[in-house]
C-alpha positions as CSV (number, residue, x, y, z in Angstrom):
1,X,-92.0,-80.5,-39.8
2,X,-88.5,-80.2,-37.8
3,X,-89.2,-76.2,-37.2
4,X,-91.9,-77.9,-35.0
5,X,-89.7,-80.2,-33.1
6,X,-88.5,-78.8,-29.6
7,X,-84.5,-79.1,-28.8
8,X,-82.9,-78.9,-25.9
9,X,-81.2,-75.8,-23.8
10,X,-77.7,-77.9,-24.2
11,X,-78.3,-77.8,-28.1
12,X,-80.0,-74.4,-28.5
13,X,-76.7,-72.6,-26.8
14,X,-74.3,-74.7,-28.6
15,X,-72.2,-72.5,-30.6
16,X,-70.2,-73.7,-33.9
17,X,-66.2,-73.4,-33.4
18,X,-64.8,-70.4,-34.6
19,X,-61.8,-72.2,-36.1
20,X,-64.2,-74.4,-38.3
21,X,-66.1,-71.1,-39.6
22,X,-62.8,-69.8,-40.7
23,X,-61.3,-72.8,-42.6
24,X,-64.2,-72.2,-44.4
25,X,-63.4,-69.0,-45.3
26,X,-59.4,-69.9,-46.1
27,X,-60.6,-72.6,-48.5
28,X,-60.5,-70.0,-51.7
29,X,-57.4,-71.0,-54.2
30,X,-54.9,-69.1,-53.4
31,X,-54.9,-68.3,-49.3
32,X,-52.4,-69.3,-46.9
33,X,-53.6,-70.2,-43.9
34,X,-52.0,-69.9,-40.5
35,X,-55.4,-70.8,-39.1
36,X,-56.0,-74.6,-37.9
37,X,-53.8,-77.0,-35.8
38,X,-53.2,-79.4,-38.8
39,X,-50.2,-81.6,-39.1
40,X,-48.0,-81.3,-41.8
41,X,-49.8,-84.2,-44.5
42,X,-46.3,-85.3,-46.5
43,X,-45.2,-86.3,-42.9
44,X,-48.2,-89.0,-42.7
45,X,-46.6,-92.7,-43.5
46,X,-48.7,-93.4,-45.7
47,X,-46.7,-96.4,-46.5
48,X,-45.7,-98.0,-43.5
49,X,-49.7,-97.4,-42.1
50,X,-50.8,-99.6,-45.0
51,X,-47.7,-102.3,-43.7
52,X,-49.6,-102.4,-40.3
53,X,-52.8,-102.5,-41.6
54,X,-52.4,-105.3,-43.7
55,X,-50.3,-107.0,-41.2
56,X,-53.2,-106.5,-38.9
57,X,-56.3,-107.4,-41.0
58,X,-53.9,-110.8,-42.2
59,X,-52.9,-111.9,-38.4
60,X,-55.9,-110.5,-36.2
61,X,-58.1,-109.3,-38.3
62,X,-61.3,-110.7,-36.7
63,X,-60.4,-109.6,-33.4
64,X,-59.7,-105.5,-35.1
65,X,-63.3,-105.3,-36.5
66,X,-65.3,-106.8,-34.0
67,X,-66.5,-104.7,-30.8
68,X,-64.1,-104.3,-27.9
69,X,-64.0,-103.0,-24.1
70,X,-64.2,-99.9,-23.7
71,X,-61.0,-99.2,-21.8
72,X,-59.2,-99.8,-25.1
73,X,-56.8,-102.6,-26.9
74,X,-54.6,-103.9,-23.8
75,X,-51.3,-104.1,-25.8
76,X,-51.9,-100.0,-26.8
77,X,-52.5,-99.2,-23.6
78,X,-49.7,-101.3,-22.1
79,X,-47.6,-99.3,-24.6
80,X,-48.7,-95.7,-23.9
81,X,-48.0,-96.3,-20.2
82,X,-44.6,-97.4,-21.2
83,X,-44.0,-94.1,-23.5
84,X,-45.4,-92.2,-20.5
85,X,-43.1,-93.8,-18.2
86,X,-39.8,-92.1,-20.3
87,X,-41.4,-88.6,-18.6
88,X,-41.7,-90.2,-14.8
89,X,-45.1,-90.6,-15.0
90,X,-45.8,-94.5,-13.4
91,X,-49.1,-95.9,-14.4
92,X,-50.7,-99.0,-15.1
93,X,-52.7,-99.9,-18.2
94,X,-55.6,-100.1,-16.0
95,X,-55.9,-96.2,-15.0
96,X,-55.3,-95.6,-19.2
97,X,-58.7,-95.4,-21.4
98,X,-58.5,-95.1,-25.2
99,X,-60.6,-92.2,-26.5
100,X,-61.6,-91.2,-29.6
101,X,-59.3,-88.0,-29.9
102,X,-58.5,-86.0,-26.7
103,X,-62.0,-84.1,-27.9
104,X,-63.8,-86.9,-26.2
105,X,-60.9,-86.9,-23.1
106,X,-62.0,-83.3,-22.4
107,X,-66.1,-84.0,-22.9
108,X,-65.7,-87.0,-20.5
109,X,-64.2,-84.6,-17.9
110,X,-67.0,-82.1,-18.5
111,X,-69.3,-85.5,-17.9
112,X,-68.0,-86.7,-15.1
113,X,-67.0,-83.5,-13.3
114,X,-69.5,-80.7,-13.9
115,X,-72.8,-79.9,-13.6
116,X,-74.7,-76.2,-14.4
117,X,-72.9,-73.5,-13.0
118,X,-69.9,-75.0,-11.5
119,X,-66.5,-73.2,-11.8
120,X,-63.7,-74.3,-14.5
121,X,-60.0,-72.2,-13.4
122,X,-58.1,-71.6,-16.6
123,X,-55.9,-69.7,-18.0
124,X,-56.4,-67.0,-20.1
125,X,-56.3,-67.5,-22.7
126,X,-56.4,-71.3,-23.0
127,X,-57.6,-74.1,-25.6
128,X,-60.5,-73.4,-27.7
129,X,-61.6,-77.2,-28.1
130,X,-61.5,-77.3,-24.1
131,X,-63.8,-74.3,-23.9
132,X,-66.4,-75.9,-26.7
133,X,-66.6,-79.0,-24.8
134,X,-67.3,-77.9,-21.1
135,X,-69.7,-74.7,-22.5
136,X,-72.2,-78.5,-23.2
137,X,-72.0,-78.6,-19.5
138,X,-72.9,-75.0,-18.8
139,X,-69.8,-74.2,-16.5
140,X,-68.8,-70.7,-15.3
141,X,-65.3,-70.1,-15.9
142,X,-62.8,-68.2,-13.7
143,X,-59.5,-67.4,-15.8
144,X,-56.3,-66.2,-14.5
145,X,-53.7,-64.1,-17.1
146,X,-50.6,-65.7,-18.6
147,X,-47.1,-64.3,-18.9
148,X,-44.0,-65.7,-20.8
149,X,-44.7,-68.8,-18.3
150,X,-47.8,-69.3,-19.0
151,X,-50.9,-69.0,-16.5
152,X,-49.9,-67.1,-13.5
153,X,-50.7,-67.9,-10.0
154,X,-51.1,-65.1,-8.0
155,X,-54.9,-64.8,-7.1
156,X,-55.2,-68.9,-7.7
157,X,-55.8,-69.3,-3.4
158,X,-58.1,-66.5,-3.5
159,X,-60.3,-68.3,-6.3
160,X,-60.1,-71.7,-5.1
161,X,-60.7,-70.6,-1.3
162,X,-63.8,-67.9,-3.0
163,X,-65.3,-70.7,-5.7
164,X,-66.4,-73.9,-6.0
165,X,-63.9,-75.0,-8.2
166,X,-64.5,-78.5,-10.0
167,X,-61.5,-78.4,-12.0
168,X,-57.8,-76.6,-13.2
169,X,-57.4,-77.2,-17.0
170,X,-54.1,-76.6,-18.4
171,X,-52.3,-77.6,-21.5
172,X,-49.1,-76.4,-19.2
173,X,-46.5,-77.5,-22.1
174,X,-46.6,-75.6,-25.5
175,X,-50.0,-74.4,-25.2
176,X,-52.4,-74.1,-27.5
177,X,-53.1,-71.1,-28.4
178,X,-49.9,-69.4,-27.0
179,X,-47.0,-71.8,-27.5
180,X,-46.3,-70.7,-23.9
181,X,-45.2,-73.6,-21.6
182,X,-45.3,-73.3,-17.3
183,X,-41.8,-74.0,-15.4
184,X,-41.6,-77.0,-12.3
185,X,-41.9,-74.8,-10.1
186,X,-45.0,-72.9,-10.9
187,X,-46.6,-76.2,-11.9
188,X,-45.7,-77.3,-8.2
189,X,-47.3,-74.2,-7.2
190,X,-50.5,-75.2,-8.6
191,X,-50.6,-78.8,-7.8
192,X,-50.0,-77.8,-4.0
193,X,-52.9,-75.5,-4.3
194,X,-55.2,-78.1,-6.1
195,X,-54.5,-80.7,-3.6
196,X,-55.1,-78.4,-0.6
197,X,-58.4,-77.3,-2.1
198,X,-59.7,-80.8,-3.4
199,X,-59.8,-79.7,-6.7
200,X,-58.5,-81.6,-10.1
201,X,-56.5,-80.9,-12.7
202,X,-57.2,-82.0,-16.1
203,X,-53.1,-81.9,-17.6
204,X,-53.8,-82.0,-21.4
205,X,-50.8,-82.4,-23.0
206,X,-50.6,-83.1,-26.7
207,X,-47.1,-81.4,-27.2
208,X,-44.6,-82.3,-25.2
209,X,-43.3,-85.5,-27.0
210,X,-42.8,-81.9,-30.0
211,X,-40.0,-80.4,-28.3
212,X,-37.5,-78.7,-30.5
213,X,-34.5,-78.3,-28.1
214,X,-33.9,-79.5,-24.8
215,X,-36.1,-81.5,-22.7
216,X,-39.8,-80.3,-21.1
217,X,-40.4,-79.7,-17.9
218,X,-41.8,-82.7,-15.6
219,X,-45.3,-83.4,-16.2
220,X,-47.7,-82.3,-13.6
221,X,-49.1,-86.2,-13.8
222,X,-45.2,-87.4,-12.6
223,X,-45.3,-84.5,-9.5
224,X,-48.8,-85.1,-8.3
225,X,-50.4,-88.6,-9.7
226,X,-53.5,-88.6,-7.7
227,X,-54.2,-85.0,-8.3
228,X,-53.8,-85.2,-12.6
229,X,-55.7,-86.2,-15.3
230,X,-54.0,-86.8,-18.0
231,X,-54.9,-86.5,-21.6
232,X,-52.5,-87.3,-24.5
233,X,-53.0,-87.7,-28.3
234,X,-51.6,-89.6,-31.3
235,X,-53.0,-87.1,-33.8
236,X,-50.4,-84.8,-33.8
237,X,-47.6,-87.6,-32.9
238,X,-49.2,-89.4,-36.0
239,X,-52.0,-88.7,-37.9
240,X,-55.1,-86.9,-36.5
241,X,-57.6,-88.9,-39.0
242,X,-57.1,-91.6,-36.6
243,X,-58.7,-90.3,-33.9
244,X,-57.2,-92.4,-31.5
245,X,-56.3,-90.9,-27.9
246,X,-56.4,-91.6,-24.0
247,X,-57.1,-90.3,-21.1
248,X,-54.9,-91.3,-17.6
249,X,-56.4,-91.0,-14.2
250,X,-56.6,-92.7,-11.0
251,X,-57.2,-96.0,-9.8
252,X,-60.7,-95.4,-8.9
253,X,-61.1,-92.4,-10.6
254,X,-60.9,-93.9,-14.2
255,X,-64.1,-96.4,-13.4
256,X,-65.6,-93.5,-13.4
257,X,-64.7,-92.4,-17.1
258,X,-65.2,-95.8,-18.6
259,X,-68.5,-96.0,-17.6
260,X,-69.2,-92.6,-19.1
261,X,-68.1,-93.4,-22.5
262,X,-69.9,-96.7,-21.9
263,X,-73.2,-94.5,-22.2
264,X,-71.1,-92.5,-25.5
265,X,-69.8,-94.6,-27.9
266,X,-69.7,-97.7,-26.0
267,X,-66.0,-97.8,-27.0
268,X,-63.1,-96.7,-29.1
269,X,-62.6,-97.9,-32.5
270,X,-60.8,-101.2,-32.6
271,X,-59.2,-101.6,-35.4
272,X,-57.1,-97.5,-35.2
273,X,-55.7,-99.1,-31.5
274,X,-54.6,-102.3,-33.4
275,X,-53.3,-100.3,-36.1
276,X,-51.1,-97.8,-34.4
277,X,-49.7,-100.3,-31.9
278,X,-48.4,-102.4,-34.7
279,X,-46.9,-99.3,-36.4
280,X,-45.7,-98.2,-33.0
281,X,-43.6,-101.9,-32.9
282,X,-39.7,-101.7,-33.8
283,X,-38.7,-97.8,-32.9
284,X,-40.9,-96.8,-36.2
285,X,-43.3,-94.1,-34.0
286,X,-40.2,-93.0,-32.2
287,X,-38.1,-92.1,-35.7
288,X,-41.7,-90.7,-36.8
289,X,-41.9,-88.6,-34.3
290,X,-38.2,-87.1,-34.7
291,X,-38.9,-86.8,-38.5
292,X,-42.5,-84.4,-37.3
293,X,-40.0,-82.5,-34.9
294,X,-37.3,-81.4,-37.6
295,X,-39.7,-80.3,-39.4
296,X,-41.8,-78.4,-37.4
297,X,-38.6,-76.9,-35.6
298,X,-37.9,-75.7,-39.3
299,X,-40.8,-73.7,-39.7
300,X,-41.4,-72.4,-36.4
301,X,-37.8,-70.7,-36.8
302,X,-38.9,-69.9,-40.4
303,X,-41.7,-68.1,-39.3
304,X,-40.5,-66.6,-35.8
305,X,-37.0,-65.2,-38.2
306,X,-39.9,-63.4,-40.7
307,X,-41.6,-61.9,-38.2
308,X,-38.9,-60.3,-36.7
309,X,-38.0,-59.1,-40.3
310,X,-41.2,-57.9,-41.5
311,X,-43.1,-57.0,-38.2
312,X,-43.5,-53.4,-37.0
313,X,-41.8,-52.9,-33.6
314,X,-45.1,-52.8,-31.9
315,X,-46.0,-56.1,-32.4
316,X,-45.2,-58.7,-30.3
317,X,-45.1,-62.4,-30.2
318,X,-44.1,-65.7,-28.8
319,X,-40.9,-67.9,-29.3
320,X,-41.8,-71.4,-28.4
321,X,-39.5,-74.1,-28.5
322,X,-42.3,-77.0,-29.3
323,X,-45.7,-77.8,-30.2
324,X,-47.7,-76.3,-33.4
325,X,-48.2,-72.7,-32.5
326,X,-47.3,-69.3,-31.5
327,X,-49.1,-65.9,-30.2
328,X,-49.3,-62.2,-31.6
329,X,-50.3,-59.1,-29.5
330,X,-51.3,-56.0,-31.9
331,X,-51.3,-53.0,-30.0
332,X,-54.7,-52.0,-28.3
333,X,-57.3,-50.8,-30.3
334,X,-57.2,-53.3,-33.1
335,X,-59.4,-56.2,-33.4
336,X,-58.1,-59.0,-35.1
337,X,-62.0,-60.0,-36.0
338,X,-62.7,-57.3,-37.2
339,X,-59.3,-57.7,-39.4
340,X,-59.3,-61.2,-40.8
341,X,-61.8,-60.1,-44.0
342,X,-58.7,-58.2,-44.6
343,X,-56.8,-60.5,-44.2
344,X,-58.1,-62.3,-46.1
345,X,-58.6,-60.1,-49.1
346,X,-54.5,-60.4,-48.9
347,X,-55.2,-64.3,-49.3
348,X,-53.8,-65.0,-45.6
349,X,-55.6,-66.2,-42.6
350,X,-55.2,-66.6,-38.6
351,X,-57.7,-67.3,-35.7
352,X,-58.4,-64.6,-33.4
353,X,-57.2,-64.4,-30.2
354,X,-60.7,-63.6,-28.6
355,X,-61.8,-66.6,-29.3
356,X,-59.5,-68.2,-26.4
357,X,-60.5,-66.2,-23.7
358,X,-64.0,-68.1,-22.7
359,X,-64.8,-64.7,-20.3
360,X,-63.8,-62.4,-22.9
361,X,-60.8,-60.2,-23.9
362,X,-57.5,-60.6,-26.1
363,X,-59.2,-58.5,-29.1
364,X,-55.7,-57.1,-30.7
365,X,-54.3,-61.3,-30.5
366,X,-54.1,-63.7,-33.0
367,X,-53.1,-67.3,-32.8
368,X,-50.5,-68.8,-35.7
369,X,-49.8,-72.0,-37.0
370,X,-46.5,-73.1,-38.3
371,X,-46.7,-77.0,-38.6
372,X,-49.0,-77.2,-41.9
373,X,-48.0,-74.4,-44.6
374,X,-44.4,-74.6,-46.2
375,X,-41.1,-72.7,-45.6
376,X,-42.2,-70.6,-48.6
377,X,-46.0,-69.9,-47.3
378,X,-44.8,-68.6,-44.2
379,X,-42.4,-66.1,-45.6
380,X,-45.2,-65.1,-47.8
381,X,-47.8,-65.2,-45.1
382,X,-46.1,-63.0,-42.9
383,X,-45.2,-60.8,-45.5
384,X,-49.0,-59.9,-46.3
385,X,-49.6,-60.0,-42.2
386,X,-46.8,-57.3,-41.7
387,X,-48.7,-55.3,-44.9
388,X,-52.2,-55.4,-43.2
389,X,-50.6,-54.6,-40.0
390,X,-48.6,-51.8,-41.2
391,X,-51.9,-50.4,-42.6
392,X,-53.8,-50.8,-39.2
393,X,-51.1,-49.0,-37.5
394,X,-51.2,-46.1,-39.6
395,X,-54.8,-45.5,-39.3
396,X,-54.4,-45.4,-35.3
């Protein structure tokens, strides 16, 4: 009977994420797989988590389970604009909503701020899970290239004065895919141009607090508070199964999102926002976090140190200094899709780059994740990468 039923144009384009269809793929015994954004699991506190949660369901449990608003649990939100304020970024809890991973932060932008055919600026290439959720919207997108800084800016007048632009998505610290992360003053560069035009930008930014050395640069939100919106995440500060993230715009601005996800999911789920505040109480998210950091400073430098020993000198990546990923460019001429059944008959496995670049492009890239597999599955990883490489190469 369902081949008789008729769907919609929004659910006949749909396309499935590329990144799922390859975990699928890595799941044979055996693979190591540079492919998803997953945290490292022996990190998760498994043990303090049940501490709060048992804390929580003994002192407020009825309040945990039962429906909330849909701004999200006061207290959490009180606290994230505290955390937020460490980076100069001054808000209230009342321009914070709670969503249910920053997933839902980037469809409620795509709600509110696009309709069919309206221009999204990005870079190229930029977040996958961004692209997936405005592509429900039908947007065209405009992309401008990155360098070692990230997304450039020459040609950003010329689209904003040329197109009517409905938003500027960034993740402008440790991007995903590229690990790349745009200096203060291009970032001020932008902002000027954004305000000039009228035009947003959505600053998602699930890194930063993953810093390895130093300190990141100023968050566009801190420069330019009535021209940001904000999107930050617990999952990879804590555990992504919690699905617990928010969303930071202005006064005025955010009525606009809450009564969006009013129509969604009518609101977050209650008892994760009671749950990670209480874990979040006493400095224990803050030594968490710096635990998630050593480690995944480990094995980036594990994995940056075997690339440069195993690579052929005509491959080239990025060196970030946070976040979960970094960036390979093959030479042209070879297509990392086509490559990855290789790959994988070496039992290793990456996403291609392609699938970042929403107009098309980046066919020789490949995006690599350090923050899951182990000191020793990297070095072996990129051992059997180098092989396949080294085999591409000499068939040029």
């Amino acid at each position: 009977m369902s081949d008789m039923w008729h769907y919609s144009r929004r659910a006949l384009m749909m396309k499935s994420s590329v990144i799922r269809e390859t975990l699928k793929i890595t799941q044979k015994p055996g693979i190591i797989s540079f492919g998803g954004g997953l945290p490292a699991e022996e990190l998760f506190p498994k043990e303090e988590l049940a501490e709060a949660a048992q804390k929580v369901l003994t002192e407020k449990g009825e309040k945990a389970l039962q429906y909330s608003t849909t701004e999200g649990y006061r207290p959490l939100r009180e606290l994230i604009a505290q955390r937020v304020s460490r980076q100069g970024i001054n808000v209230s809890a009342d321009e914070i909503m709670i969503t249910g991973g920053s997933q839902q932060g980037l469809d409620m932008c795509g709600r509110v701020l696009l309709d069919w055919g309206d221009v999204v600026v990005s870079a190229r290439p930029t977040y996958l899970g961004a692209i997936q959720a405005f592509n429900a919207y039908f947007p065209k997108y405009v992309t401008l290239p990155s360098d070692d800084d990230g997304m450039t800016v020459d040609g950003l007048k010329e689209i904003l004065e040329t197109n009517d632009a409905r938003m500027i998505y960034l993740v402008p610290t440790f991007q995903n895919p590229d690990g790349r992360t745009i200096p203060v003053h291009r970032r001020q560069r932008i902002l000027e141009l954004a305000k000039t035009y009228g035009v947003p930008v959505i600053e998602d930014d699930p890194y930063s607090e993953l810093i390895f050395e130093g300190t990141s640069p100023t968050p566009m939100k801190a420069i330019e508070p009535d021209a940001v919106i904000l999107l930050g995440t617990f999952s990879k500060l804590l555990a992504p199964g919690l699905r617990i993230a928010w969303l930071i715009a202005p006064p005025g601005v955010i009525d606009r999102f809450v009564r969006m996800k009013q129509g969604a999911d009518l609101h977050t789920n209650t008892f994760a926002q009671y749950l990670i505040y209480e874990f979040a109480q006493n400095g224990r998210l803050d030594a968490h976090i710096e635990k998630v950091k050593k480690l995944y400073s480990k094995r980036r430098t594990v994995m940056v140190e075997a690339m440069e020993k195993y690579f052929p000198d005509e491959v080239k990546f990025t060196r970030p200094n946070g976040g979960l990923f970094l960036w390979v460019q093959l030479p042209e001429g070879i297509n990392t899709t086509a490559l990855l059944p290789k790959a994988v008959e070496k039992n290793v496995a990456y996403i291609p780059g392609s699938a970042f670049y929403p107009e098309g492009g980046g066919d020789n890239t490949m995006r690599l994740n350090y923050s899951k597999p182990t000191e020793a599955e990297i070095e072996e990883g990129i051992k059997r990468l180098s092989e396949l490489f080294k085999e591409s190469l000499s068939k040029k």
